[in-house]
DSSP file (Angstrom, degrees, kcal/mol; ACC not computed):
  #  RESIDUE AA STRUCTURE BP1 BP2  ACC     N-H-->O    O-->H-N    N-H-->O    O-->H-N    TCO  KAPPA ALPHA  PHI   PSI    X-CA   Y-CA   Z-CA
    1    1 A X     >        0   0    0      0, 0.0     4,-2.0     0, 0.0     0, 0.0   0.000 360.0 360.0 360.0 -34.2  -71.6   -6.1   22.0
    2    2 A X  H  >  +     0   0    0      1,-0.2     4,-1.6     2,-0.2     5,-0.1   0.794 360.0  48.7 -79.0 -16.7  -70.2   -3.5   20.2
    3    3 A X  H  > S+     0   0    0      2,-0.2     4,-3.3     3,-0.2     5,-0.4   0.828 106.3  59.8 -71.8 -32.8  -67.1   -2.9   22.3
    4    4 A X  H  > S+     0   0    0      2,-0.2     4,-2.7     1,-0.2     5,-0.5   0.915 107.7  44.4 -63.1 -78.2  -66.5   -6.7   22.2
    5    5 A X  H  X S+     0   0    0     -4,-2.0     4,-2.7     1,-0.3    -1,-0.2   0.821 112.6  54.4 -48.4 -35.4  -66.2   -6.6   18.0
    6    6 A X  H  X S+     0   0    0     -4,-1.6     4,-2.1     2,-0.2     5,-0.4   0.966 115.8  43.5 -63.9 -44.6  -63.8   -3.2   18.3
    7    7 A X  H  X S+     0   0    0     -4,-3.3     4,-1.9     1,-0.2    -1,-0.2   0.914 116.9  40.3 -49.3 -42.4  -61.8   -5.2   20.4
    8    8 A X  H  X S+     0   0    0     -4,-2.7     4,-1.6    -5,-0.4    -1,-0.2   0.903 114.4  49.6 -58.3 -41.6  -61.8   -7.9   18.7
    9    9 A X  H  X S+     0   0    0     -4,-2.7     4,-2.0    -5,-0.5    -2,-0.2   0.880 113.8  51.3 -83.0 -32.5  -61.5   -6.5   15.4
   10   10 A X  H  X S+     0   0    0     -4,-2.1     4,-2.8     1,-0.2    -1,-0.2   0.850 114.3  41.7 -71.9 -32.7  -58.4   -4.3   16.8
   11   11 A X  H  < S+     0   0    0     -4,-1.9    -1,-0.2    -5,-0.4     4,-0.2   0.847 110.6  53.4 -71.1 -21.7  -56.7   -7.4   18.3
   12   12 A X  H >X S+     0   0    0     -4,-1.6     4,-1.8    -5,-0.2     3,-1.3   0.932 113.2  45.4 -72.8 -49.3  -57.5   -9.2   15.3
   13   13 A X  H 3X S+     0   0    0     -4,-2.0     4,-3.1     1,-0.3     3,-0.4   0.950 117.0  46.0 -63.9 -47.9  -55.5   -5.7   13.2
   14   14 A X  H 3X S+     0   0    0     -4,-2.8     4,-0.7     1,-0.3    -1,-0.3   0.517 109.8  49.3 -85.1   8.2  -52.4   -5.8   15.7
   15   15 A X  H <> S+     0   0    0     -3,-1.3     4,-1.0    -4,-0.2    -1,-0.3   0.458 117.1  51.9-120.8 -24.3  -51.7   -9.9   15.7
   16   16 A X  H  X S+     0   0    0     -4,-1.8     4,-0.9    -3,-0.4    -2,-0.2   0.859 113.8  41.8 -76.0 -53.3  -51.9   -9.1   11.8
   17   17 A X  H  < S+     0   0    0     -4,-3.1    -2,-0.2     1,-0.2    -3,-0.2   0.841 112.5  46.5 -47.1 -56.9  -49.6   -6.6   12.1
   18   18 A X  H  X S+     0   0    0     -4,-0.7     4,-1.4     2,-0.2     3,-0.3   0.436 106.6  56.9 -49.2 -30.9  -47.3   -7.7   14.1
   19   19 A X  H  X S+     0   0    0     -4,-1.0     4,-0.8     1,-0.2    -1,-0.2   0.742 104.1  54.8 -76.7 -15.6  -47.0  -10.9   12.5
   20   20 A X  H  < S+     0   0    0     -4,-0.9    -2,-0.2     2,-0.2    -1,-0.2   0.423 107.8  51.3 -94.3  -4.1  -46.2   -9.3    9.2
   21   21 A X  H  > S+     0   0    0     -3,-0.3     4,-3.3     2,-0.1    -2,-0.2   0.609 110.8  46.6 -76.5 -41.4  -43.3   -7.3   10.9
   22   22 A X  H  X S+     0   0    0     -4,-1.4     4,-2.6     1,-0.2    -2,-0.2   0.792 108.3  55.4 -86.3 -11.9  -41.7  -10.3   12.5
   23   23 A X  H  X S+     0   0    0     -4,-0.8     4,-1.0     2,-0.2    -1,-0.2   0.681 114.1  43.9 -90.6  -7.4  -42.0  -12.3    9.1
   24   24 A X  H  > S+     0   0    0      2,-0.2     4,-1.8     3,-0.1    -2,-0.2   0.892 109.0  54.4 -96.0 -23.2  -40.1   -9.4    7.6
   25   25 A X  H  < S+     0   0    0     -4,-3.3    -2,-0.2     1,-0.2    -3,-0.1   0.814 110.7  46.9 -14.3 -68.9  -37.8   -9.3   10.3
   26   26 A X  H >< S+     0   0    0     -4,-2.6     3,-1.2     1,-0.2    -2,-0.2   0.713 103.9  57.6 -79.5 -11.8  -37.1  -12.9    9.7
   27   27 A X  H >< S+     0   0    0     -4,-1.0     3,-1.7     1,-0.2     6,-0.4   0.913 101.2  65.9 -58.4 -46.9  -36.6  -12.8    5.9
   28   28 A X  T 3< S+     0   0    0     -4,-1.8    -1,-0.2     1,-0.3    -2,-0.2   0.263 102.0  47.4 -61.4   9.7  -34.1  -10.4    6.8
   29   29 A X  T <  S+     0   0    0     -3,-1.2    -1,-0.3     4,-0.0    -2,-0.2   0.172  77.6 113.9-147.0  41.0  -32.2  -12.8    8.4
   30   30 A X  S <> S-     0   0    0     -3,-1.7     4,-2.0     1,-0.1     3,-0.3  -0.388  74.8 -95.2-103.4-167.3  -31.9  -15.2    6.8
   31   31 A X  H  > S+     0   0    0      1,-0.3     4,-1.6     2,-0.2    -1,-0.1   0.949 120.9  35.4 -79.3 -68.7  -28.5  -17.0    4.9
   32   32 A X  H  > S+     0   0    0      1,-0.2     4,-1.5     2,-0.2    -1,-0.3   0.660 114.3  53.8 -86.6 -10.5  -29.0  -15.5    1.8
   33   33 A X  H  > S+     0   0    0     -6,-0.4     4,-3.2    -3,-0.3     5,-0.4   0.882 108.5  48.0 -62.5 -53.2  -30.3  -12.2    2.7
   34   34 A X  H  X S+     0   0    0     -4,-2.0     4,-4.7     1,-0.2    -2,-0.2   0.961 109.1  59.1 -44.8 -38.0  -27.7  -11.4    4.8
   35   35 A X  H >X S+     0   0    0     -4,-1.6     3,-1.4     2,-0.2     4,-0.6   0.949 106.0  45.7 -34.1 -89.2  -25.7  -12.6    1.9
   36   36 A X  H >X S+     0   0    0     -4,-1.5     4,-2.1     1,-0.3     3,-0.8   0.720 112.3  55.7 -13.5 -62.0  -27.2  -10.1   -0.3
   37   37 A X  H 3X S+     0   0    0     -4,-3.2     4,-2.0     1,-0.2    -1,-0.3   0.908 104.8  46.3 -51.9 -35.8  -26.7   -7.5    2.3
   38   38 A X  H << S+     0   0    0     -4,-4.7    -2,-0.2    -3,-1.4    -1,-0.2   0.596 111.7  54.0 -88.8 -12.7  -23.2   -8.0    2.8
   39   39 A X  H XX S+     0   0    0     -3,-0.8     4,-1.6    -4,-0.6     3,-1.0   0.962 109.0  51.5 -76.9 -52.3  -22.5   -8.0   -1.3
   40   40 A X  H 3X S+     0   0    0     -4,-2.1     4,-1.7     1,-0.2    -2,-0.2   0.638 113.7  40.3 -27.8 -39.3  -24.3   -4.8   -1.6
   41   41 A X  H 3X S+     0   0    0     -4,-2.0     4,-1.2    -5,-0.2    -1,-0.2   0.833 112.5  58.1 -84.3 -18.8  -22.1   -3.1    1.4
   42   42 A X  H <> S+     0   0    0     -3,-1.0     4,-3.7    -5,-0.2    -2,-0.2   0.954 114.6  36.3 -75.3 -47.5  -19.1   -4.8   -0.1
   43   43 A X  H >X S+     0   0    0     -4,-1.6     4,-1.7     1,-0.2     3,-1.4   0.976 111.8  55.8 -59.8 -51.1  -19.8   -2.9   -3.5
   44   44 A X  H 3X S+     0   0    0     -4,-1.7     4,-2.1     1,-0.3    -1,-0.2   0.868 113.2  46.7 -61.2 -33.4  -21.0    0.2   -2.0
   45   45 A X  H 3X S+     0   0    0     -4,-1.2     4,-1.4     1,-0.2    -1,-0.3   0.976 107.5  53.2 -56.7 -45.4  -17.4    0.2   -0.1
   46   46 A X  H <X S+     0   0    0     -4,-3.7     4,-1.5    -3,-1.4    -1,-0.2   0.820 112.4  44.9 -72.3 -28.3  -15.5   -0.6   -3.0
   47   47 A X  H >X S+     0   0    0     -4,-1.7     3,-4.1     1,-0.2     4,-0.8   0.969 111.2  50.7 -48.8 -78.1  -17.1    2.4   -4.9
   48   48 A X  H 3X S+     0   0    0     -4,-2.1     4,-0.9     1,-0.3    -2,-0.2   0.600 112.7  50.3 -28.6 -27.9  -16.7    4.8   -1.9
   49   49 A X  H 3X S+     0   0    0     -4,-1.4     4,-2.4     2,-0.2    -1,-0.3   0.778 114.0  48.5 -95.0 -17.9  -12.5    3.5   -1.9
   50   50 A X  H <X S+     0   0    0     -3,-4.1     4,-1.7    -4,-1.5    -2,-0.2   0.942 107.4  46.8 -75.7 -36.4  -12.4    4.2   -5.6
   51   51 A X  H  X S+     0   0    0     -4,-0.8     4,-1.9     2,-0.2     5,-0.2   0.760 113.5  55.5 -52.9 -23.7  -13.8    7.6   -5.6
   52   52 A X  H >X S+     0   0    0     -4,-0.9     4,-2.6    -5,-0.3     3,-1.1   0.993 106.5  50.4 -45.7 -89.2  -11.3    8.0   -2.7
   53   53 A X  H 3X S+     0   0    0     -4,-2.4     4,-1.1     1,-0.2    -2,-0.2   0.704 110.0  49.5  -2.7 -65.4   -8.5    6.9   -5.0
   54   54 A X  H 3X S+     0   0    0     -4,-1.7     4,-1.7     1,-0.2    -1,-0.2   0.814 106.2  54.2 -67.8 -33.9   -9.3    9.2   -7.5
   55   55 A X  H <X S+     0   0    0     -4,-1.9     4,-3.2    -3,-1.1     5,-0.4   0.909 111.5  45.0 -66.5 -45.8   -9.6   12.0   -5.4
   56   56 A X  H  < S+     0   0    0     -4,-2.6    -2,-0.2     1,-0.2    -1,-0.2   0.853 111.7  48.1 -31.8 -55.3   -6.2   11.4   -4.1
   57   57 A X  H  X S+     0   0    0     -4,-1.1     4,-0.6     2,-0.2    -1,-0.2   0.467 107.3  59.2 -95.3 -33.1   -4.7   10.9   -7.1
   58   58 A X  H  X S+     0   0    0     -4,-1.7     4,-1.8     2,-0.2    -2,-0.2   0.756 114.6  42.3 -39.9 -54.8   -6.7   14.2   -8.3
   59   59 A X  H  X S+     0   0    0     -4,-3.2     4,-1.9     1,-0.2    -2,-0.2   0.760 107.7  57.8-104.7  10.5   -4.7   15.9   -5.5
   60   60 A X  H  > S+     0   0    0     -5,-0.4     4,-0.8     2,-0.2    -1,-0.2   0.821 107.6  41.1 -75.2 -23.2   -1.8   14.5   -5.9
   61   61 A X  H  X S+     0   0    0     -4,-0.6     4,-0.5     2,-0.2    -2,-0.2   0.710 113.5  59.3-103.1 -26.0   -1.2   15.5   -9.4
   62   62 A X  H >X S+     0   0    0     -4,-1.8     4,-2.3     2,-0.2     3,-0.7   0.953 110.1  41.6 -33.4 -73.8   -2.6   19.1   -8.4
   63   63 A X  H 3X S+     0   0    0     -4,-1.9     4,-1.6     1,-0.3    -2,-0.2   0.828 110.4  52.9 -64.7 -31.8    0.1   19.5   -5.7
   64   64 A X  H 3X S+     0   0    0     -4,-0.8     4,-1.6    -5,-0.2    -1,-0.3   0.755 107.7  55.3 -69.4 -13.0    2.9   18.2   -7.8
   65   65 A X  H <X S+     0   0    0     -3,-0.7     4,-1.1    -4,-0.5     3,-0.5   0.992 114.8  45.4 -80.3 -70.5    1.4   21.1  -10.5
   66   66 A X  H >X S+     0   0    0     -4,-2.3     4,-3.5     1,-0.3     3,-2.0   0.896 112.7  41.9 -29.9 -93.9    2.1   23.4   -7.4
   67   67 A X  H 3X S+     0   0    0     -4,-1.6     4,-3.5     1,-0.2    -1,-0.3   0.709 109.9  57.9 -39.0 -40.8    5.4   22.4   -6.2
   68   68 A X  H 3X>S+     0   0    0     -4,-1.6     6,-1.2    -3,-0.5     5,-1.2   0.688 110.6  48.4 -67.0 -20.1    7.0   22.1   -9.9
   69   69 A X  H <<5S+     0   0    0     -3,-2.0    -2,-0.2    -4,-1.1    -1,-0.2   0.786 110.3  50.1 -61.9 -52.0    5.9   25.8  -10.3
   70   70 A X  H  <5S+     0   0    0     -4,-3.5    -3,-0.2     1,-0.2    -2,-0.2   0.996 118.7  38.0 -73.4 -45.6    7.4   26.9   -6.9
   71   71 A X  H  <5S-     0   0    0     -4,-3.5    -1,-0.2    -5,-0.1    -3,-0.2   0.615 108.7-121.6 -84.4   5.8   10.4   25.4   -7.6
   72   72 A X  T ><5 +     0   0    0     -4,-0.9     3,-0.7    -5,-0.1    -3,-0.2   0.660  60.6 139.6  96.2  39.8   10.7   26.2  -11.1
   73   73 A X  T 3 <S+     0   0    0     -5,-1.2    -4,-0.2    -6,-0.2    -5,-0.1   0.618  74.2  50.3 -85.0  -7.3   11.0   22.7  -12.7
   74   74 A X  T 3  S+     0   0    0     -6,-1.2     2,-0.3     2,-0.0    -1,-0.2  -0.046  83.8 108.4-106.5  31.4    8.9   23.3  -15.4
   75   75 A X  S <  S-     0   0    0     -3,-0.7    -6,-0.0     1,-0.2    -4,-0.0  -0.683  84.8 -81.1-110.3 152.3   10.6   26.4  -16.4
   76   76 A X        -     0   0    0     -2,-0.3     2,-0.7     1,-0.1    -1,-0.2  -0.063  52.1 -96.9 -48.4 140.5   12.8   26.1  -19.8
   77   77 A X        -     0   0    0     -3,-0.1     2,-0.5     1,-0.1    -1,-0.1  -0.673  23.4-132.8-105.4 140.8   16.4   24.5  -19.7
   78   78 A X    >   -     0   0    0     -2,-0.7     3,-3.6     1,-0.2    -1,-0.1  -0.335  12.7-153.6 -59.3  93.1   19.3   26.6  -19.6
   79   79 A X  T 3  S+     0   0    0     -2,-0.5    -1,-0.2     1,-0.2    -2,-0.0   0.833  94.2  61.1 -27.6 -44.0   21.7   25.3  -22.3
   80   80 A X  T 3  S+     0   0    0      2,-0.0    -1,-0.2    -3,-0.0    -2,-0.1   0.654  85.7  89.9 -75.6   9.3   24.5   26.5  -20.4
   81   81 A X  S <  S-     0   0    0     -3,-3.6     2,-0.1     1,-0.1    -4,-0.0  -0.323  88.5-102.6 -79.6 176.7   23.7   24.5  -17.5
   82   82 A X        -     0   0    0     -2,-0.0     2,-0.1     1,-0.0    -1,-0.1  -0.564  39.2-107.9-100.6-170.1   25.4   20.9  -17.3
   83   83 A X        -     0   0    0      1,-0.2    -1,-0.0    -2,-0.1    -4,-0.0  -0.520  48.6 -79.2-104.6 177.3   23.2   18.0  -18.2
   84   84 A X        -     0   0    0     -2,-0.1    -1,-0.2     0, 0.0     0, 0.0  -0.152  54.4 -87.8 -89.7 179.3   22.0   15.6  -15.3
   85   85 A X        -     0   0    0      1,-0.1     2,-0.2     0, 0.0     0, 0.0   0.198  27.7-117.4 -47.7 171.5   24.1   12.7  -13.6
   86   86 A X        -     0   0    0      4,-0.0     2,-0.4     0, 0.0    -1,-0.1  -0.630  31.9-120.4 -73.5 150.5   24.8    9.2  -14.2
   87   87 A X    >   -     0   0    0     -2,-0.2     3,-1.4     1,-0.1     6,-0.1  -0.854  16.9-113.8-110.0 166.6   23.9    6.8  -11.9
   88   88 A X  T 3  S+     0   0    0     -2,-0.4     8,-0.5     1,-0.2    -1,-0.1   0.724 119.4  56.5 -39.7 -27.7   25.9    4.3  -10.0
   89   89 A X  T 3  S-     0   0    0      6,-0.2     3,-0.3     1,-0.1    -1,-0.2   0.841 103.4-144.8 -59.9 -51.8   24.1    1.6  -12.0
   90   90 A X    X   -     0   0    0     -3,-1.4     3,-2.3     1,-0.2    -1,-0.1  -0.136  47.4 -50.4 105.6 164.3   25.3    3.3  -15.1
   91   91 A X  T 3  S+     0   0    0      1,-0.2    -1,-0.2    -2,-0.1     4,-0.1   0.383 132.8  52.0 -39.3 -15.6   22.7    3.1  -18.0
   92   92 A X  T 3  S-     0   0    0     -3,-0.3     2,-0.4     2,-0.3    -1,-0.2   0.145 112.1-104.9-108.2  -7.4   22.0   -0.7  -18.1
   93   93 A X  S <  S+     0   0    0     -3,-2.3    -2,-0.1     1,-0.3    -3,-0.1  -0.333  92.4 102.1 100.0 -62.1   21.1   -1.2  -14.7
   94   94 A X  S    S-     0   0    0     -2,-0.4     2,-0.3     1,-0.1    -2,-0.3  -0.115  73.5-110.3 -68.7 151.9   24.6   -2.9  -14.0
   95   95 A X    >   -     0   0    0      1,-0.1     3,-2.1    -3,-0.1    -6,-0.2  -0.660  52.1 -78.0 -80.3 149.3   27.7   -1.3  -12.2
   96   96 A X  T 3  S-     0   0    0     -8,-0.5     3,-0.1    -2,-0.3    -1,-0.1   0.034 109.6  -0.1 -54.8 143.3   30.6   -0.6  -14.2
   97   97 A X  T 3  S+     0   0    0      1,-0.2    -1,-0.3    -3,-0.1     2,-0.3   0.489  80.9 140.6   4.2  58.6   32.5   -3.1  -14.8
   98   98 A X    <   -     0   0    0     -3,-2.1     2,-0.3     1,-0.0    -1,-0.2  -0.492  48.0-135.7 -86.3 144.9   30.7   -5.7  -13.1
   99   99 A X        -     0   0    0     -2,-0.3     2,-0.1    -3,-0.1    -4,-0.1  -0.867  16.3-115.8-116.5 139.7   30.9   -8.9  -15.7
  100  100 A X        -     0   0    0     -2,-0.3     2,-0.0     1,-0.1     3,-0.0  -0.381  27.2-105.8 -73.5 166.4   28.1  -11.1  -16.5
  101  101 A X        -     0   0    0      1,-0.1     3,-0.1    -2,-0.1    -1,-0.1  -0.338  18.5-135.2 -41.0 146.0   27.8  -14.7  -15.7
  102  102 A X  S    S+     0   0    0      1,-0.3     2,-0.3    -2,-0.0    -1,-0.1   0.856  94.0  16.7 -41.4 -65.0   28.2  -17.3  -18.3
  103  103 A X  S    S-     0   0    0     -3,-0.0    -1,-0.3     0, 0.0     2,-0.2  -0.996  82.7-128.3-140.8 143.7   25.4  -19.2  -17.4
  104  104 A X        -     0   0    0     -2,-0.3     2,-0.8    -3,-0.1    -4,-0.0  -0.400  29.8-142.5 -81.9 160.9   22.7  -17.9  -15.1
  105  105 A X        -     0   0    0     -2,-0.2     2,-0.3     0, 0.0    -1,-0.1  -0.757  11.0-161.3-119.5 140.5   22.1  -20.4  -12.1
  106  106 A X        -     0   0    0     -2,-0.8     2,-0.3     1,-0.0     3,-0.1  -0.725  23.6 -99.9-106.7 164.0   19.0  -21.1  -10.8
  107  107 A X        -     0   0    0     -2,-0.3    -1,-0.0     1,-0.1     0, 0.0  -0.654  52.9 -75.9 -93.9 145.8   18.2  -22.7   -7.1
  108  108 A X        -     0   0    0     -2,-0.3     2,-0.4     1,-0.1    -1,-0.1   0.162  37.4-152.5  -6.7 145.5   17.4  -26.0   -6.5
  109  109 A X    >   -     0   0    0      3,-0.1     3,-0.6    -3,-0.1    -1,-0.1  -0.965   8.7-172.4-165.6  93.0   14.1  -27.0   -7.4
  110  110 A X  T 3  S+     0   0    0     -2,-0.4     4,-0.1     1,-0.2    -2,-0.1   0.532  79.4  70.5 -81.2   1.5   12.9  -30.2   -5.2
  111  111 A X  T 3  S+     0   0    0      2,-0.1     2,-0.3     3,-0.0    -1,-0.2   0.554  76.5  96.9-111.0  13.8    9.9  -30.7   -7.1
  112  112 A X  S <  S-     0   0    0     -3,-0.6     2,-0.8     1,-0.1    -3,-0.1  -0.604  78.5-122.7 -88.3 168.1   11.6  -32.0  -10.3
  113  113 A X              0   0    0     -2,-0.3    -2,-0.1     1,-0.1    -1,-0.1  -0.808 360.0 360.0-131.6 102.9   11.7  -35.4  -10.7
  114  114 A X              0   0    0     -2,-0.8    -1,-0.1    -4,-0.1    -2,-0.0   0.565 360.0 360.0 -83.5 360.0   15.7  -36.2  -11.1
């Protein structure tokens, strides 16, 4: 008699268990959990690609620190040197003596009402 109730009472413990694994199981799959998961990885990502960013951007301004040292761009400037170019654009953006429009013209527009 007493092996019958440790059985029982142990089958009774592992249909208990087990049913309280597969109902967490299924909570965990459901619409809106997954949901939940899938905001939670979305943030976690978007941190992890901003600390990325920053780090980048950390060694990027590090290595430009570098390179303006080796080549001595941040060294004083020589008056007697000359001063830098023009560009083809010329100060304004436009090329020299390129002439504006009168009036600027815009394309066609089919969804005004003529």
């Amino acid at each position: 008699m007493f092996r019958r109730a440790f059985w029982f009472t142990a089958g009774a413990a592992a249909g208990a268990w087990a049913t309280t694994k597969v109902n967490r199981k299924l909570r965990q799959l459901t619409p809106e959990s997954l949901a939940a998961q899938a905001a939670d990885k979305a943030v976690e990502a978007g941190h992890r690609l901003k600390e990325f960013a920053l780090d980048v951007r950390a060694g990027m301004l590090q290595r430009e620190t570098e390179l303006e040292e080796a080549l001595g761009l941040d060294a004083p400037v020589d008056p007697a040197l000359p001063g830098p170019r023009r560009t083809a654009l010329g100060p304004g953006g436009d090329a020299p003596g390129r002439r504006e429009r009168p009036h600027p013209t815009h394309p066609y527009n089919r969804n005004e009402d003529h």
